[in-house]
Structure formats: structure tokens, C-alpha cells
RODO-2510 file (C-alpha; in nm, 4 decimals, decimal comma):
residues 41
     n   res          X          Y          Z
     1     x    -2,6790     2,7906    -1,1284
     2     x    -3,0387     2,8132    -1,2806
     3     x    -2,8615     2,8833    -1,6436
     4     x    -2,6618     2,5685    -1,5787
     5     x    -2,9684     2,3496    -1,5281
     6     x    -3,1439     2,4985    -1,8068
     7     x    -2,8445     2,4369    -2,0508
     8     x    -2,8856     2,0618    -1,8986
     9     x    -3,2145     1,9935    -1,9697
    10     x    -3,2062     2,1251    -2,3152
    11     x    -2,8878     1,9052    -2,3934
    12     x    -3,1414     1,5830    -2,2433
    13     x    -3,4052     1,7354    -2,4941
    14     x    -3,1492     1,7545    -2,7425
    15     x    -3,0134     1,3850    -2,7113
    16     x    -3,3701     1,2377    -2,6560
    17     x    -3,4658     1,3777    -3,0094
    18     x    -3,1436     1,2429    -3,1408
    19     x    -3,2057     0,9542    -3,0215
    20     x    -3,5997     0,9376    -3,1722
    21     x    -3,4381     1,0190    -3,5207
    22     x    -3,2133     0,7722    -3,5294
    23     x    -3,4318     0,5252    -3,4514
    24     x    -3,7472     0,6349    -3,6918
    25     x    -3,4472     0,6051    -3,9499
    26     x    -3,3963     0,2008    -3,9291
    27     x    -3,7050     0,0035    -4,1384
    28     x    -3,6880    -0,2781    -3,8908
    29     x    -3,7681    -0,0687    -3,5825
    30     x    -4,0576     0,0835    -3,8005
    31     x    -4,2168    -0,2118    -3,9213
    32     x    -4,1814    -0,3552    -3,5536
    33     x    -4,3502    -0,0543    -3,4177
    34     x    -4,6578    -0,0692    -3,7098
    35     x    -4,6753    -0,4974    -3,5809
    36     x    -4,6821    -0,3559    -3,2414
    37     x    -4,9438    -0,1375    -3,2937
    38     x    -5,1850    -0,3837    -3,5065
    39     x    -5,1462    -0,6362    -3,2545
    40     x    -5,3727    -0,4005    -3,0137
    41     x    -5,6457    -0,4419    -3,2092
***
């Protein structure tokens, strides 16, 4: 059962990396990220 879970969470590490890529990969999202950021200071 423990080698079950582990496969598990490295599949959610897996996706949630995936999922990072994809999005550093669209211009828009960047450029609303960098806005989101300035706007702090």
C-alpha cells in the first residue's frame, strides 16, 4: 500500500509541473503575472 501512495503523489507532482509548464508557455498569462507583480509596489 505505501508503494501505491508514493506512485500517487509523484503522478500529483508530475501533473502539477505539467500544469506550471503549460501555463509559463502562454505570453498572456506571463505578462499578467509581471502586471501582477508591479502592481505590489
Amino acid at each position: 500500500m505505501k508503494l501505491f501512495w508514493h506512485g500517487v503523489w509523484w503522478a500529483v507532482a508530475a501533473a502539477v509541473l505539467a500544469a506550471v509548464f503549460l501555463l509559463y508557455t502562454q505570453p498572456e498569462f506571463m505578462v499578467q503575472m509581471a502586471n501582477q507583480l508591479w502592481s505590489c509596489f
